[in-house]
C-alpha positions in Angstrom: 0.0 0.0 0.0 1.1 3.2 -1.1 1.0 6.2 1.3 2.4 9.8 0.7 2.7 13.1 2.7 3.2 16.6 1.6 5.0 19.5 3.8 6.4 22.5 3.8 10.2 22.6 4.1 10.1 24.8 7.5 7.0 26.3 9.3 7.7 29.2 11.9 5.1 31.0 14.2 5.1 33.2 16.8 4.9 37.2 17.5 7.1 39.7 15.3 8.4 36.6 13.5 8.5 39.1 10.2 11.9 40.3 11.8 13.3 37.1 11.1 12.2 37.0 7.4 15.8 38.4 6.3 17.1 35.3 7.5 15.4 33.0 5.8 16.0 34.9 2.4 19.7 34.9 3.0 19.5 31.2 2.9 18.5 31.7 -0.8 20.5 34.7 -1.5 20.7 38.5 -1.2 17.6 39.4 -2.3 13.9 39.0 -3.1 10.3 39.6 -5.0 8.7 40.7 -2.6 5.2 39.8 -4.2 2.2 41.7 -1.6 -0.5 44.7 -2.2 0.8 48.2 -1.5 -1.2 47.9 1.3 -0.2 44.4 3.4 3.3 46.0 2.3 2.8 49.3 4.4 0.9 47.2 7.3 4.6 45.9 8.2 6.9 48.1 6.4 8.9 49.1 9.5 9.6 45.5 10.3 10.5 44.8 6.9 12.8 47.4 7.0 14.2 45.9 10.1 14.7 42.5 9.0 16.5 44.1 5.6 18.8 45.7 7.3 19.7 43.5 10.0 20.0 40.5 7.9 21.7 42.3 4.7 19.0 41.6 2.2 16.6 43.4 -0.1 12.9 43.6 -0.9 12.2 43.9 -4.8 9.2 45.3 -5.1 6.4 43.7 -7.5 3.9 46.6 -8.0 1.6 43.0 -6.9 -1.4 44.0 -9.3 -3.7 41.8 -6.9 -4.9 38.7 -9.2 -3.2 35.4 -9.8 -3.8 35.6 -13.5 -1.3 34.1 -15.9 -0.5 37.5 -17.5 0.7 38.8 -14.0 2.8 35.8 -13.2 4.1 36.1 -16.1 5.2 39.8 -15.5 6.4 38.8 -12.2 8.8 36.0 -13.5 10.3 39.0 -15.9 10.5 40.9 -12.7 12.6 38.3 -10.9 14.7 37.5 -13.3 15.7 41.5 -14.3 16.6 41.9 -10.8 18.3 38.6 -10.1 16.6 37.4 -7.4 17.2 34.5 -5.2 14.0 33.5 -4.2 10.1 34.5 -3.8 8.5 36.4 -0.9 4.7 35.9 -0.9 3.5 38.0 1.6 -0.4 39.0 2.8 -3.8 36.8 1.4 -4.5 33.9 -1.2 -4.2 35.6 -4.4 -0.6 37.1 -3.2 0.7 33.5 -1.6 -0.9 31.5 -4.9 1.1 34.4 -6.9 3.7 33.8 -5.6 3.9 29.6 -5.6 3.3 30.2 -9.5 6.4 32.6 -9.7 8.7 30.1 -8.1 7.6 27.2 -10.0 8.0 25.5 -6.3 12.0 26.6 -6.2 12.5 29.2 -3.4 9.6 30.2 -1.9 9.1 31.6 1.5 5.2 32.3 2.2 4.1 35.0 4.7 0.6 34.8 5.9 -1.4 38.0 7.0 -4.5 36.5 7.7 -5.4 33.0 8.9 -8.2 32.5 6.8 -7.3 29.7 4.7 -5.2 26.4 4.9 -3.5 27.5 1.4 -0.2 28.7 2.7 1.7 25.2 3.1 0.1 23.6 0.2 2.4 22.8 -3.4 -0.6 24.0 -5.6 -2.5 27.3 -6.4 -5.2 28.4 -8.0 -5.0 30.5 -11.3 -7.9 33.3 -12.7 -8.3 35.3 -15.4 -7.4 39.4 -15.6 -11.1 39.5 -14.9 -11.2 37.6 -11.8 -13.0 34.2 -12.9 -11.7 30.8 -12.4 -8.8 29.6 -15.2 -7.3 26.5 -14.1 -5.4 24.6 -10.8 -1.5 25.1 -10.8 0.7 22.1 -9.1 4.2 22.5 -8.3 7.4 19.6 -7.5 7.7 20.7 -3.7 5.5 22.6 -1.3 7.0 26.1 0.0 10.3 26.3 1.3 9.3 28.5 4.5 6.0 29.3 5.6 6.5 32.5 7.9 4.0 33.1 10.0 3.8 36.1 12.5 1.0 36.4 15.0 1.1 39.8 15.8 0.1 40.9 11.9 -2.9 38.2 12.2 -4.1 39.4 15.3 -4.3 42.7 14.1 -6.2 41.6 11.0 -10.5 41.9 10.8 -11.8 38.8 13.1 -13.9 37.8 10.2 -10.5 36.5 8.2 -9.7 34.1 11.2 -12.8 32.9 11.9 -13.5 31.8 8.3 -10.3 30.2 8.7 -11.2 28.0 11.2 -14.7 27.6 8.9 -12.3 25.9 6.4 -10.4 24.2 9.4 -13.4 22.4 10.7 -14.1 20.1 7.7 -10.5 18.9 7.6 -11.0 16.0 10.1 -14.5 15.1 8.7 -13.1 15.1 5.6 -9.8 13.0 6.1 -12.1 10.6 8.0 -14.0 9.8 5.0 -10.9 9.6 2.8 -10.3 7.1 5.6 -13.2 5.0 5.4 -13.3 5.0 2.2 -9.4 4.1 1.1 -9.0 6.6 -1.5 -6.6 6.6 -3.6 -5.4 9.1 -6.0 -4.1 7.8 -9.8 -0.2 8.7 -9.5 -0.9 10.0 -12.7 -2.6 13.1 -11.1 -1.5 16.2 -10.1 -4.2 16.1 -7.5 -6.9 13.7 -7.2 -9.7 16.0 -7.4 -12.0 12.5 -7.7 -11.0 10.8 -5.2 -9.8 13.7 -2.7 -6.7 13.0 -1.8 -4.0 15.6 -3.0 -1.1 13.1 -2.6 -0.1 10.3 -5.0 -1.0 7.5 -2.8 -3.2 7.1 0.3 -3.5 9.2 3.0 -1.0 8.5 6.5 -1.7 7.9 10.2 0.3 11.4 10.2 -2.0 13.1 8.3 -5.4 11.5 10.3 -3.6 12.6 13.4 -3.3 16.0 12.6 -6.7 16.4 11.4 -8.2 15.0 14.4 -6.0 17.7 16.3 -7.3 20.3 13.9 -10.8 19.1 14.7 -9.9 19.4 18.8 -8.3 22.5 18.7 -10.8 24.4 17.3 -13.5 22.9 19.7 -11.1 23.9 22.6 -9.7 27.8 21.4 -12.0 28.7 18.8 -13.9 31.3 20.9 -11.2 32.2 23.4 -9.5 33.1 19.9 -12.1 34.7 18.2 -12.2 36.9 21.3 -8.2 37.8 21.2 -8.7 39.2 17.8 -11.5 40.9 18.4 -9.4 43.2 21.1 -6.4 42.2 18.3 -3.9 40.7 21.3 -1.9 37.7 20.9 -3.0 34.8 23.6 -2.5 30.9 23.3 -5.5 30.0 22.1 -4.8 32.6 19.5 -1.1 30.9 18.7 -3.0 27.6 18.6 -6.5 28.6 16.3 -3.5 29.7 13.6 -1.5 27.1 13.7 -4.8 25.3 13.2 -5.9 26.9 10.6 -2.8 27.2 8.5 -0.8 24.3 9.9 -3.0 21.2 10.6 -5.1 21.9 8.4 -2.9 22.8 5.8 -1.3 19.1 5.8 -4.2 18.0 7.1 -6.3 18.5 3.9 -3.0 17.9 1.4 -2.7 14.7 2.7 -5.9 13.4 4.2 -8.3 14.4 1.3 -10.8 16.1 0.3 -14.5 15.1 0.5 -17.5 16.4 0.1 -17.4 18.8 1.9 -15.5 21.1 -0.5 -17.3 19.3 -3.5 -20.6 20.5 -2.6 -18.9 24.3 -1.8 -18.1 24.4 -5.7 -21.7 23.8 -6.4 -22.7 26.6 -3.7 -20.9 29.1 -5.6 -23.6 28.9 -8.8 -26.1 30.9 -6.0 -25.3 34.1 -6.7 -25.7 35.2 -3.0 -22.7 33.2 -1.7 -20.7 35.6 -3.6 -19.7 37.9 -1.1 -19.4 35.3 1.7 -15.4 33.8 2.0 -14.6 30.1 1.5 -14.4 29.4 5.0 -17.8 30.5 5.6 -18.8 28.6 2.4 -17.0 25.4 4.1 -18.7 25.5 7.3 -22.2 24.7 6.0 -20.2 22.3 2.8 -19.2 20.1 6.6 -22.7 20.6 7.6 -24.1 18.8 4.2 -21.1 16.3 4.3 -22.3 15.3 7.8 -25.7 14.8 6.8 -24.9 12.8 3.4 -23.1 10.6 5.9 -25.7 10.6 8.5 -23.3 11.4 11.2 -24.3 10.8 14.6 -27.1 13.5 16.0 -24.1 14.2 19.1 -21.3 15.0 16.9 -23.6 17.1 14.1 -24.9 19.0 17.5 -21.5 19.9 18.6 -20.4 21.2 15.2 -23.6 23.5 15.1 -22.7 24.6 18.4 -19.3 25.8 17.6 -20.2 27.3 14.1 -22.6 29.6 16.3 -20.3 30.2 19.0 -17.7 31.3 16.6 -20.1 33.1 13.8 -20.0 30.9 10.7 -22.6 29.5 8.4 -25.1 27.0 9.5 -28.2 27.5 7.0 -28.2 29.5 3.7 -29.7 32.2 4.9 -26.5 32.5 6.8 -24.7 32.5 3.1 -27.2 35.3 1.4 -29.4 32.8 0.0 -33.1 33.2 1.2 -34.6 30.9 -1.0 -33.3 28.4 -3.6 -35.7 26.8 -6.8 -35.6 23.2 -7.5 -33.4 24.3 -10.9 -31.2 26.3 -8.8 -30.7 23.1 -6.1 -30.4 20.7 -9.2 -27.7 22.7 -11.2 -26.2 23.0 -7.6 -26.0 19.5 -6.6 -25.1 18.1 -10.4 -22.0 20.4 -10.2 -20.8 19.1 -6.6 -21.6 15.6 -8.4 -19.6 15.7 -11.4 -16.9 12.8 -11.9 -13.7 14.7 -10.6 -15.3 16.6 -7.6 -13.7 15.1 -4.6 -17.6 14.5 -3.2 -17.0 11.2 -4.8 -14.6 10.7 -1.9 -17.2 9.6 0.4 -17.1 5.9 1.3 -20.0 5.3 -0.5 -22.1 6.3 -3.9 -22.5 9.5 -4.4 -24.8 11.0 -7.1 -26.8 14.4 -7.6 -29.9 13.6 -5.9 -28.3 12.7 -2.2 -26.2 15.8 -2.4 -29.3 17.4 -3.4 -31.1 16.0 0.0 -28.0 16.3 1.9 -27.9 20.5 1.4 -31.7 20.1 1.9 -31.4 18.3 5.2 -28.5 20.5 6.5 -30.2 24.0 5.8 -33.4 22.9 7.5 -31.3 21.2 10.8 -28.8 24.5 10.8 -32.1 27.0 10.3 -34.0 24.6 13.6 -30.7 24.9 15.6 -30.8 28.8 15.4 -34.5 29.2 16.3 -33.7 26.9 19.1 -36.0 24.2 18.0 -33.6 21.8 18.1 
């Protein structure tokens, strides 16, 4: 039996870690792209200049145009290569880190979180749009980042919103893995990523990787208020170190080598109702666990204590909660048939999946979520 597990090179965390960014670059060289919006790149500019000057490196500014379109890599490459420089600083949200995975080619990479609201920052792929912001195509790369960088202090001064959709993607992680589990998915070693079967790895998924998703799964149960409460007065505490190490950490490798499931499949349908559009993927996740766990049937304890925490915490539980008041039986159709198709990793579940049990399951899990809130359940 095959097994494989994907991981970052070096993962760092703590408060004013940014100082120590020069060091990490001078293991590569001299100098950097820094790829980051003007404005993440003003948010820590006197700790940038700190860690230059201490360390002897420079920042190479990218003029980061904001969308991880192939035109803009493109430019970026041209801008590396001009300037000689030794490796790739990705530095604030997902557009700027997948940027800058697509830059490097997966050769020299140091990713610098500003938010915690996504498990992309350890991860060896990216996603690629167009100039006018709509989905163009998944990019894969030989070797996760080299350094993933992350300093509390700039998350915990960040809108709460960011990390507690974080920990909205964190929470399906260990009901996803679980299923990827039960189910012994496999991905073709063929495959970039086995979007079919779930797992992102070419092989099965490790003890390693259920472990950390389980912690992923405990941790937020355990600190996910106390943190939400942290960033809301924007102070570093424990459970605050330990929700971002969730969210970027264990879930990071927890998802990259655990699976995917349906979870995330039946997000990707979500995104055809127009209200989800302003909502983040984390909050989009959230309720995608909910349906998951009620295409599984998962036992009434465990879907109560997920309910529980989404609401504790502020996330999704009913489409209402997503901007979607109302949904047609063409709208839930086109919905659940794109959550079905062959590659989605819904078909990760260890059993048959097909358009009309998603269908149900999104049913079943907006009517429980919408009871739990009124308190009639």
């Amino acid at each position: 039996m095959r097994k494989a597990f994907i991981c970052p090179t070096k993962y760092v965390q703590g408060e004013d870690e940014l100082l120590n960014l020069g060091y990490f670059v001078k293991t590569f060289g001299d100098s950097a792209l820094l790829i980051a919006l003007d404005s993440d790149v003003e948010r820590v500019k006197e700790k940038l200049d700190k860690t230059a000057e201490k360390f002897g490196v420079k920042f190479v500014p990218s003029n980061f145009r904001g969308q991880c379109s192939r035109q803009e890599v493109e430019r970026l490459r041209v801008v590396a290569a001009e300037n000689k420089c030794a490796c790739i600083v990705g530095m604030g949200g997902g557009k700027a880190i997948d940027t800058s995975k697509c830059v490097g080619q997966g050769d020299g990479v140091i990713i610098v979180p500003t938010i915690a609201a996504t498990d992309a920052p350890t991860s060896h792929s990216a996603v690629l749009y167009t100039e006018d912001g709509e989905f163009d195509d998944y990019a894969y790369f030989k070797q996760s980042p080299s350094v993933v960088l992350v300093d509390t202090t700039v998350v915990a001064s960040a809108p709460t919103r960011f990390l507690v959709s974080g920990m909205g993607d964190a929470l399906s992680t260990y009901f996803e893995a679980r299923a990827n589990v039960r189910s012994f998915s496999r991905v073709n070693a063929s495959l970039p990523c086995g979007a079919r079967e779930g797992l992102c790895a070419p092989g099965m998924g490790t003890n390693a990787a259920f472990a950390l998703a389980t912690q992923c799964y405990r941790t937020l149960l355990e600190d996910g208020v106390k943190a939400k409460q942290a960033c809301d007065m924007n102070i570093v505490t424990p459970a605050l170190e330990n929700i971002i190490e969730a969210n970027i950490l264990l879930s990071g490798l927890g998802f990259e080598s655990g699976g995917l499931a349906a979870a995330h499949g039946i997000v990707d349908g979500l995104t055809l109702l127009p209200g989800t559009h302003k909502y983040m993927h984390g909050e989009e996740v959230a309720f995608g666990t909910l349906c998951h766990m009620m295409l599984e049937n998962a036992p009434t304890e465990e879907l109560e204590e997920v309910l529980e925490f989404c609401v504790s915490v502020g996330l999704p539980v009913c489409l209402k909660d997503l901007g979607v008041d109302s949904v047609s039986p063409e709208e839930l159709k086109a919905v659940a048939e794109k959550a079905s198709i062959p590659e989605e990793s819904t078909h990760a579940m260890p059993f048959p999946v097909n358009a009309q049990t998603v269908a149900a399951a999104i049913v079943a899990a907006d009517k429980l979520g919408s009871a739990y809130k009124e308190g009639l359940v």
